[in-house]
Backbone bond lengths (Angstrom), bond angles and torsions (degrees), N, CA, C in turn:
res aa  C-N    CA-C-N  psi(-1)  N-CA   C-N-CA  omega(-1)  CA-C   N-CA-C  phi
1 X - - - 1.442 - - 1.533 109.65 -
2 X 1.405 100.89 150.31 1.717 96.25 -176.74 1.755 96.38 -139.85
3 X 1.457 104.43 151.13 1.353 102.32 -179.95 1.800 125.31 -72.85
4 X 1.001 121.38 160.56 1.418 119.84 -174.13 1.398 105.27 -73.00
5 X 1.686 117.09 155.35 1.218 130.28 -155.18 1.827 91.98 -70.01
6 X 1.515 123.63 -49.55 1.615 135.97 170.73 1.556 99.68 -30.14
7 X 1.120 121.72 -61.29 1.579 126.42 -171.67 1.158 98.12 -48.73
8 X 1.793 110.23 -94.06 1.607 102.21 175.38 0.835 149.14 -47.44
9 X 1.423 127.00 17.27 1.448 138.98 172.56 1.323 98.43 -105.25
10 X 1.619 118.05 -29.67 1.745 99.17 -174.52 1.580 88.88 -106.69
11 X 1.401 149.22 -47.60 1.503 100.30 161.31 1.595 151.04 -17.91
12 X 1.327 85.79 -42.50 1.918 112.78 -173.75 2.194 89.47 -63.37
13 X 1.402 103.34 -54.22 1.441 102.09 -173.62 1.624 126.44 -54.40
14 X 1.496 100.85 -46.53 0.873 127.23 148.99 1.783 123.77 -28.18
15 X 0.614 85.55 -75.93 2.000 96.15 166.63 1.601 122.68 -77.21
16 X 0.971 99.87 -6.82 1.791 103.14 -179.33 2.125 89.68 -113.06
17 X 1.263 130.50 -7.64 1.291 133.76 178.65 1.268 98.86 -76.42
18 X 1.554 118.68 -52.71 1.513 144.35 -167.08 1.739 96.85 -48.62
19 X 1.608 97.80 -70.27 1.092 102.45 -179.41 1.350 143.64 -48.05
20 X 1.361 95.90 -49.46 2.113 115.92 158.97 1.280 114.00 -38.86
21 X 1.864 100.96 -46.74 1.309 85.87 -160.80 1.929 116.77 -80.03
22 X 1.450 100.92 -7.71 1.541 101.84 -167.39 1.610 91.13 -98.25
23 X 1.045 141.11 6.39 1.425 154.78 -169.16 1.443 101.88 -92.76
24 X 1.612 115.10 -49.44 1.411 124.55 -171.95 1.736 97.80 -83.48
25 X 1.265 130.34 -65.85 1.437 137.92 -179.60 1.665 96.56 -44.24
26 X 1.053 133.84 -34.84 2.211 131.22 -168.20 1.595 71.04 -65.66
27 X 1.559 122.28 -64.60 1.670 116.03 -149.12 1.121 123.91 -42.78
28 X 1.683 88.20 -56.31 1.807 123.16 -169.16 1.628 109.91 -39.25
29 X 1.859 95.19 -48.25 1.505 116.39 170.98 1.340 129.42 -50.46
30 X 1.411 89.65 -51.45 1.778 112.67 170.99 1.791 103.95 -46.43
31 X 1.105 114.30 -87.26 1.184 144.52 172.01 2.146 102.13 -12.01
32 X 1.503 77.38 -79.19 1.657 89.78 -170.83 1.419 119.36 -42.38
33 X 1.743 104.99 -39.44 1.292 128.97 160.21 1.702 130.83 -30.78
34 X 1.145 108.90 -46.32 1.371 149.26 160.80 1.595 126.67 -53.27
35 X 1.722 99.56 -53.47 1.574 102.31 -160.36 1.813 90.17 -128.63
36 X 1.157 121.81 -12.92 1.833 105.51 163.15 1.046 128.55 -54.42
37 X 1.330 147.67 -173.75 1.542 150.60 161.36 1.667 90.74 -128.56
38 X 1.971 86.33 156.83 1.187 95.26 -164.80 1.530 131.43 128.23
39 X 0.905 149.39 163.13 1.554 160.91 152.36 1.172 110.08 -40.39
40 X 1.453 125.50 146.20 1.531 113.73 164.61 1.674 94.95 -86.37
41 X 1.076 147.21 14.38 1.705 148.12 166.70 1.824 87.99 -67.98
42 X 1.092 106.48 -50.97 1.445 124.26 -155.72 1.552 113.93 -48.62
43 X 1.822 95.94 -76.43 1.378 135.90 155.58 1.499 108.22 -29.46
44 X 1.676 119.96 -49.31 1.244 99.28 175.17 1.599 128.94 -96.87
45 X 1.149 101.35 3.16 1.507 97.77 160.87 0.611 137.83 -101.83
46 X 1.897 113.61 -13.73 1.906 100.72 154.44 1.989 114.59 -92.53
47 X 1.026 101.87 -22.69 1.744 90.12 164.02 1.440 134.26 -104.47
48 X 1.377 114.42 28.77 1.564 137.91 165.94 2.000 117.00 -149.29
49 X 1.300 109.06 -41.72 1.603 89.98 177.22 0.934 102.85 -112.28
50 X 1.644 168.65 -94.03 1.276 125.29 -175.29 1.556 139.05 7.63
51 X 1.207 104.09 -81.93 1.953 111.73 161.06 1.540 115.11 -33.68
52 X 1.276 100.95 -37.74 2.035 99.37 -141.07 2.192 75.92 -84.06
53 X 1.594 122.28 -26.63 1.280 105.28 -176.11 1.823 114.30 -92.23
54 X 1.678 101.24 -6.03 1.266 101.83 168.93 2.096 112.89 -65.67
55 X 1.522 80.02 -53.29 1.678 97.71 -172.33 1.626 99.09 -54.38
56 X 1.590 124.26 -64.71 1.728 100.50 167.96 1.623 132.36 -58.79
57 X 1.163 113.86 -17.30 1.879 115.81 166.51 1.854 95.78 -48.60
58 X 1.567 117.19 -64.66 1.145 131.46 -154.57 1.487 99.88 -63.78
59 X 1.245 115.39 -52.52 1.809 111.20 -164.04 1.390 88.64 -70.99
60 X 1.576 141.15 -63.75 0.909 110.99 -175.77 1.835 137.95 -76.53
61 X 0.858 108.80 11.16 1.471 106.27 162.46 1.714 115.51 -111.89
62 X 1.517 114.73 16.33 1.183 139.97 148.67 1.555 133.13 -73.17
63 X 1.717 85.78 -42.88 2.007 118.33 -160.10 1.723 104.44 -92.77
64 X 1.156 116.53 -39.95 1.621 132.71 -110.35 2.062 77.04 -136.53
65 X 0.892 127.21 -79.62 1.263 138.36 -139.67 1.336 88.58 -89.84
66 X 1.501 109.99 127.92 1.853 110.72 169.00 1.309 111.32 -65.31
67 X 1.786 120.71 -58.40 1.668 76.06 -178.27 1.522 132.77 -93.60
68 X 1.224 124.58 24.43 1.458 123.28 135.25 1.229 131.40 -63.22
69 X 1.091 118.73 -13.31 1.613 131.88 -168.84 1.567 102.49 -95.48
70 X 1.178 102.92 -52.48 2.178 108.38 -179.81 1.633 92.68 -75.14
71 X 1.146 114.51 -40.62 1.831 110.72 173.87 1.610 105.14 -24.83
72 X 1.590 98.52 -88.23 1.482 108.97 176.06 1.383 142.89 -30.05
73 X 2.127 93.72 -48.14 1.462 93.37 171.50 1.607 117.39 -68.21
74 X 1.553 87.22 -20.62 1.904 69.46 -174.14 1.467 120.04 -60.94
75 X 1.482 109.21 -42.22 1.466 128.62 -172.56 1.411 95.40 -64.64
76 X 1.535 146.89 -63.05 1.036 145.03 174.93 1.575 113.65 -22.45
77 X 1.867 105.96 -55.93 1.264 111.59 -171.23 1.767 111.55 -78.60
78 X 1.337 112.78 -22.32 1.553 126.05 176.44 1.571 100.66 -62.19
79 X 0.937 132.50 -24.48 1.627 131.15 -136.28 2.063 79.12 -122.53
80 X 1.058 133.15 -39.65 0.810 128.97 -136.11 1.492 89.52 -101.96
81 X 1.442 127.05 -36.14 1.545 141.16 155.14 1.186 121.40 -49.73
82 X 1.502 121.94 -25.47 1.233 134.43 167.21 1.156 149.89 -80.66
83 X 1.802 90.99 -18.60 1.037 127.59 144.88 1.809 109.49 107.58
84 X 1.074 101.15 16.37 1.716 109.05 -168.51 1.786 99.11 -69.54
85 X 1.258 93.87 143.38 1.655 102.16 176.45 1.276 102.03 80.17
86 X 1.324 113.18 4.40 1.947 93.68 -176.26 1.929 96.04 -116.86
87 X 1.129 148.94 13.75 1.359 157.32 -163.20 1.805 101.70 -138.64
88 X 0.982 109.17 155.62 1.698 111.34 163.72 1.627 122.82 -96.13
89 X 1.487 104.86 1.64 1.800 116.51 142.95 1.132 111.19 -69.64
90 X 1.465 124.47 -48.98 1.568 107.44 -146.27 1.545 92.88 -93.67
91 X 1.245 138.56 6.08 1.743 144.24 169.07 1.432 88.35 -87.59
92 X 1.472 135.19 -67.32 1.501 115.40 -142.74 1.518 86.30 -71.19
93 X 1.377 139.08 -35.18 1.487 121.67 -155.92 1.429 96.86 -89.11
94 X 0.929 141.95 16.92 1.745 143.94 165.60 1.635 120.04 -103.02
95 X 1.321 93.12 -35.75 1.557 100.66 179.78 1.950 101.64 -92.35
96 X 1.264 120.56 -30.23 1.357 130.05 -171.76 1.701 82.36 -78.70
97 X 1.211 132.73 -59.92 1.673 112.33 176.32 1.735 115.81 -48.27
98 X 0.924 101.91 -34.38 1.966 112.78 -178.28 1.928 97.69 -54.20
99 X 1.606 99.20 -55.52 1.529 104.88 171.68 1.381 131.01 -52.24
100 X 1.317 101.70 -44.28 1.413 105.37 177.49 1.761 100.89 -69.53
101 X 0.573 121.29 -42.20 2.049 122.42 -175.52 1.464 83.80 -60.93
102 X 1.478 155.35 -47.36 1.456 160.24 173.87 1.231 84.43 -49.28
103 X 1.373 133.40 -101.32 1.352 136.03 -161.30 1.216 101.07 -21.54
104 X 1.727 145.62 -50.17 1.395 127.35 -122.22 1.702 79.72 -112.25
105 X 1.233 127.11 -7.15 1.216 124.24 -143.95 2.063 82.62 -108.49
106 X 0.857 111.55 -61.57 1.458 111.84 172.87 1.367 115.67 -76.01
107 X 1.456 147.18 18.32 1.377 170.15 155.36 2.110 95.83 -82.68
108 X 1.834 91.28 -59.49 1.786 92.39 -174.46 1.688 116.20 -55.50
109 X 1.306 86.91 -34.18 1.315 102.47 -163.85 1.737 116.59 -74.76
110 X 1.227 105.35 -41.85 1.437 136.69 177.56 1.906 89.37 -56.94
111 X 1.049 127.53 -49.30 1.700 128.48 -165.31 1.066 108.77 -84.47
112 X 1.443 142.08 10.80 1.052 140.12 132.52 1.108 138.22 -50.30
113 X 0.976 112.48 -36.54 1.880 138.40 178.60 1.103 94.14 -83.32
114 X 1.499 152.56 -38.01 1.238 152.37 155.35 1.675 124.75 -59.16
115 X 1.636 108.40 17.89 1.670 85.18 -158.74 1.561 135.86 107.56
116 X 1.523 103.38 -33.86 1.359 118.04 -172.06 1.565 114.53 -71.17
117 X 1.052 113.03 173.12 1.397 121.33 -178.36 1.747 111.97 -76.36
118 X 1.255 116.65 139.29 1.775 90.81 165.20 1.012 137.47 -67.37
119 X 1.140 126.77 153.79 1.698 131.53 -155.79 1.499 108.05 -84.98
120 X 1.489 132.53 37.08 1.472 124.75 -162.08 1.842 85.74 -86.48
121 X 1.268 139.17 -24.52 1.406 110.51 170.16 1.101 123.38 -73.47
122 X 1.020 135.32 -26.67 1.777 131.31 168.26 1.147 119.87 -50.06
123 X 1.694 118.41 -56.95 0.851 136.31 -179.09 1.609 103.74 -43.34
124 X 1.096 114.58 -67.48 1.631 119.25 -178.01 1.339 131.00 -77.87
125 X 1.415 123.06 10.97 1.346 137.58 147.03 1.352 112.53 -97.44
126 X 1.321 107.16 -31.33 1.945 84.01 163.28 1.253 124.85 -78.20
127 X 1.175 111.90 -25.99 1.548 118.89 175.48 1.760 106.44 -65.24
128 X 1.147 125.73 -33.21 1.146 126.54 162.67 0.912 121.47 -46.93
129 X 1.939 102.07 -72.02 1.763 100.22 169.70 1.520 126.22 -35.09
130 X 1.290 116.76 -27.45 1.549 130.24 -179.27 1.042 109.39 -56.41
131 X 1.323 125.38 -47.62 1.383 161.05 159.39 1.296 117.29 -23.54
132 X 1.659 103.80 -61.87 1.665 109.09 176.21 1.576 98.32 -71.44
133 X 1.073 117.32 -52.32 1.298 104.64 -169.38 1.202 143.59 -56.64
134 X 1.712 91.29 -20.99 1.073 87.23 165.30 2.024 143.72 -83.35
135 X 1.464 71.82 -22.54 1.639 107.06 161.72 1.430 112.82 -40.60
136 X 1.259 114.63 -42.04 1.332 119.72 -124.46 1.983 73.07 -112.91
137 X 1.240 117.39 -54.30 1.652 115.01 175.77 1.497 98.43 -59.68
138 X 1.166 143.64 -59.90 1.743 130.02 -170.14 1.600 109.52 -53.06
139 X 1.844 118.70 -33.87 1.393 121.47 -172.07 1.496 103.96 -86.76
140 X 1.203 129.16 0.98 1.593 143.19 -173.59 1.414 79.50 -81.01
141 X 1.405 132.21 -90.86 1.546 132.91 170.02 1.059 117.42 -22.61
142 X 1.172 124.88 -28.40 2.094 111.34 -159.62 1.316 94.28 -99.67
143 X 1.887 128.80 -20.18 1.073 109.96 178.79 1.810 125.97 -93.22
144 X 1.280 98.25 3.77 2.020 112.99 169.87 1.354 84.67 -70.22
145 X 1.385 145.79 -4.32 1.814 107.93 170.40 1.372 93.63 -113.06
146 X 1.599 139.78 38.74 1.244 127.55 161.94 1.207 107.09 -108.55
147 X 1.972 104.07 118.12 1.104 92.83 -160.56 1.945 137.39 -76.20
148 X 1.477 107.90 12.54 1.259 117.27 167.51 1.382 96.77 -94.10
149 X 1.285 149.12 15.21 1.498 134.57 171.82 1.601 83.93 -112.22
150 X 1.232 128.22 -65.28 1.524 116.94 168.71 1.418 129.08 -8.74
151 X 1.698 101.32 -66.78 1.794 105.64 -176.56 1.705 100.79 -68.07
152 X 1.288 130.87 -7.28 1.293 133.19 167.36 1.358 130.32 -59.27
153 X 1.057 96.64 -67.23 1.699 132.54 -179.21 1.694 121.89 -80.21
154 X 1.322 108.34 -19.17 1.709 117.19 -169.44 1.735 104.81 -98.49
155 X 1.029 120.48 137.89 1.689 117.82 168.30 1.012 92.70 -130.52
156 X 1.474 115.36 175.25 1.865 130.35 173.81 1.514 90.58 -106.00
157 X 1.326 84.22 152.45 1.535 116.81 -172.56 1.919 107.35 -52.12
158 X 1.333 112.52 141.76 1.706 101.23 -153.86 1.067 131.32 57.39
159 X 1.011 132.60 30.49 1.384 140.81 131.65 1.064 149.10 -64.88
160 X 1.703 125.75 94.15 1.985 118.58 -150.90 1.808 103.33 -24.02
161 X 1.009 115.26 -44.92 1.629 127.42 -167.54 1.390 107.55 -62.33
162 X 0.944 126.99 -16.02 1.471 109.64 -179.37 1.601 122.05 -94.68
């Protein structure tokens, strides 16, 4: 049995979301690194340890905790009925939201140099968000062995669907 082409396209999204999103946060880091004031002691504890204990709070009370864990799958499986990640709309408007969290993140960052406050909350709600997501790509997998998501998702070999 092999999974339907819908599945692997929103797995595939799923994992290419993961990726975007820790792709944009390396920059954000990069970046902030660059244009904050301050210590690098400083620099790294609001744009690496702060975050890095938000982002484990999140996976594990995502990973770890049942009802965070059925939380996710449900939404995983809601999202997945809906069809997100399986069209080349429902990718640009997922990854174009990933951007906009970029925009706000180099906007936070940018207002420092103006006066602004430092950006250590952004930093650690996106890293969170990282968090769900990532949750949310490992529970994409854990739910192909449920077996009503199974008879969903599985065709026999030659099947237009696969």
């Amino acid at each position: 049995m092999t999974h339907t082409r819908a599945w692997r396209n929103f797995r595939r999204m799923q994992n290419s979301a993961l990726l975007f999103a820790c792709l944009v946060y390396l920059g954000a880091v990069i970046h902030a690194w660059r244009v904050l004031p301050g210590s690098d002691q400083r620099k790294a504890l609001f744009t690496l340890g702060f975050p890095g204990l938000f982002l484990g709070l999140s996976l594990v009370g995502f990973m770890v905790f049942p009802p965070g864990r059925s939380w996710v799958e449900r939404y995983v499986w809601l999202c997945f009925k809906a069809g997100f990640g399986q069209t080349v709309r429902s990718v640009l408007v997922g990854l174009g939201l990933l951007v906009f969290a970029a925009l706000f993140i180099y906007l936070q960052i940018a207002g420092v140099a103006s006066g602004g406050r430092y950006p250590a909350g952004v930093f650690s709600g996106y890293a969170a968000g990282i968090g769900v997501i990532f949750a949310q790509a490992v529970l994409a997998r854990r739910l192909e062995r449920h077996p009503h998501v199974r008879q969903a998702i599985e065709v026999a070999e030659g099947d237009p669907r696969a």
